[in-house]
Structures are given as C-alpha cells and as structure tokens.
N, C-alpha and C positions, 0 to 999 in steps of 0.2 A: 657273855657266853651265849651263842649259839642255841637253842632248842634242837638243830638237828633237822625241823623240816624246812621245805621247800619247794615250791611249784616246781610241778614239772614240767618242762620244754621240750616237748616230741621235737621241734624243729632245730634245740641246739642239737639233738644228736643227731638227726638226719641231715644238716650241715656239715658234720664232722663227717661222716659217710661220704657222702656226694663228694667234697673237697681230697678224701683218702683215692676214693676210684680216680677221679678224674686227673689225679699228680700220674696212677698207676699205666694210664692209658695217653699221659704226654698234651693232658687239655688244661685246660684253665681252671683253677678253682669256677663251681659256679655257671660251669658250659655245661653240665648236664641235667641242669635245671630249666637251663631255659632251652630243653631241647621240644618235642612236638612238632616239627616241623614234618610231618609225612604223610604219605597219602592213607585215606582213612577211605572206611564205607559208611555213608549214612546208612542208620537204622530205616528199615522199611515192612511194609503190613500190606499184604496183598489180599483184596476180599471180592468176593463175586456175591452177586444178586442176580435175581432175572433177567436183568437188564444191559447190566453190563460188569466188565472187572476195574478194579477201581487201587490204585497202586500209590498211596503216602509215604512219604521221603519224609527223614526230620530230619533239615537242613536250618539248625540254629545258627546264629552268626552270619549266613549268606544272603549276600543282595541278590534281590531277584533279577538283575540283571547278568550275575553270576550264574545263575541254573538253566540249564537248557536240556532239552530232550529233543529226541532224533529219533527215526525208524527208518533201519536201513536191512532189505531182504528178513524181513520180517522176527527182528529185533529191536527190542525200544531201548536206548538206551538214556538214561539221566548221566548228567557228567558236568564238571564246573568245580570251580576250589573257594576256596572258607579260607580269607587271608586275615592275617592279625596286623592289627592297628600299628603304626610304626612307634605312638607313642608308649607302647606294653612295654616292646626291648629293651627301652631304657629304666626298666623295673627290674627290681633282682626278688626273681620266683624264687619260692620253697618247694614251690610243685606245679607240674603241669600235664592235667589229665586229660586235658581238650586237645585234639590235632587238628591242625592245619593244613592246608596245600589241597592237592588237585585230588576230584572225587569220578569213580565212574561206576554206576548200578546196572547191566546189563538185565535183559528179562526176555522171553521168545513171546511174542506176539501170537494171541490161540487164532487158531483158524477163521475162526467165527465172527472176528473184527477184521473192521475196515481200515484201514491205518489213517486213510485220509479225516473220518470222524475221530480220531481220537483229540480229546484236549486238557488243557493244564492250567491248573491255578497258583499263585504261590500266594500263602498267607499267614502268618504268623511263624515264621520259619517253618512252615510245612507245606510242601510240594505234593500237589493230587494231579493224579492222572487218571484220569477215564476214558475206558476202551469200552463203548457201547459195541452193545453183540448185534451181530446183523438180525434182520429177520425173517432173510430165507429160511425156508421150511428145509428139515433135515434131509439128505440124499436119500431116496427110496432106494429100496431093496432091488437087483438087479439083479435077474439068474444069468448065468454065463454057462451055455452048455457045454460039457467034456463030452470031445471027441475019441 
C-alpha cells in the first residue's frame, strides 16, 4: 500500500504541456523546447566620468571574434551573434531561457567624441567600449545681432 506521497516533478508536467501545444500547432513533440533560436539584445550599462563615456555589453557565450563595433554618421553600433554548439541539439531541453542568433545594440555617439579615439575590449564575456571626450574647450558665447 502506497503512503500517498511522492516527489514532485515540475518537468513531468511541463512535458505534458509543451507536447499538448506543440500536437495543437502541427510541430513535433519536444520542438518547443528546444526553441531560442532568435535575435536577442545584450544587456548593457552606459556610464560617464570626466573623461570619457564607457558602454559594457554582456555578451556571455560569444567569441570575440563574433563582436564587432562600427561608427557610422555618428552611431556606434555593437552587433555579431551568440551561436549554440551543434553538440546541445542533440539534447532534449526542458527549458531554454538563453537566446541565440544575431545581436545589434545601436547608441548615437555625443558630440564631444572623436569616433576615431574610440576603443574596445572584450573580456570575460563582456564588451567595453570607450568614448574619450575630446578636450576642446566648450563653444564660447556668440552674440548675433537682430536687425
């Protein structure tokens, strides 16, 4: 006889979910578990000092040869994709809260930088970018007389 308890298994029910939708929508048991595959935006922290503005990307998972930044008409942008391992696919997920594929973080570049000094590090899956402020002195005051 039975006592009646039993562990509970979040993921036998959340199996039996996934498998109900996915008959509902004409997919495969199982395909919408291993879905994630879409463009995502890295989290990022944009901070200024005296000196300069300084722009961190957490770009966990990507090779640095995957990140790149560009300034184009005085836009910086980060962009590059976060691909998953070919050996993952042949895992059968219960959940998948990481995304995948191509990334692009756009930002307008302030006046007061030079785009040619800007530079980038990548280190521990995190992307810095430093935009030193120039150190031309601020536009003086100009009277314009009304005629």
């Amino acid at each position: 006889m039975s006592n009646g308890l039993s562990q509970w298994d979040p993921f036998r029910d959340l199996s039996a979910f996934q498998q109900r939708l996915a008959s509902m929508f004409g997919g495969e048991p199982g395909s919408l578990a291993s879905s994630g595959d879409a463009d995502w935006h890295p989290a990022v922290d944009i901070a200024e000092d005296d000196d300069a503005y300084t722009i961190s990307a957490d770009l966990p998972d990507v090779k640095k040869d995957d990140a790149k930044v560009a300034v184009k008409d005085g836009v910086l942008t980060i962009s590059g994709e976060r691909t998953r391992e070919q050996e993952e696919k042949k895992k059968k997920f219960h959940r998948i809260e990481r995304s995948y594929g191509s990334y692009t973080r756009s930002f307008q570049v302030p006046d007061n930088v030079d785009p040619s000094l800007i530079k980038a590090a990548f280190e521990d899956g995190v992307l810095t970018v430093v935009m030193p402020k120039s150190k031309a002195s601020p536009p003086e005051e100009h009277h314009i007389e009304v005629n």
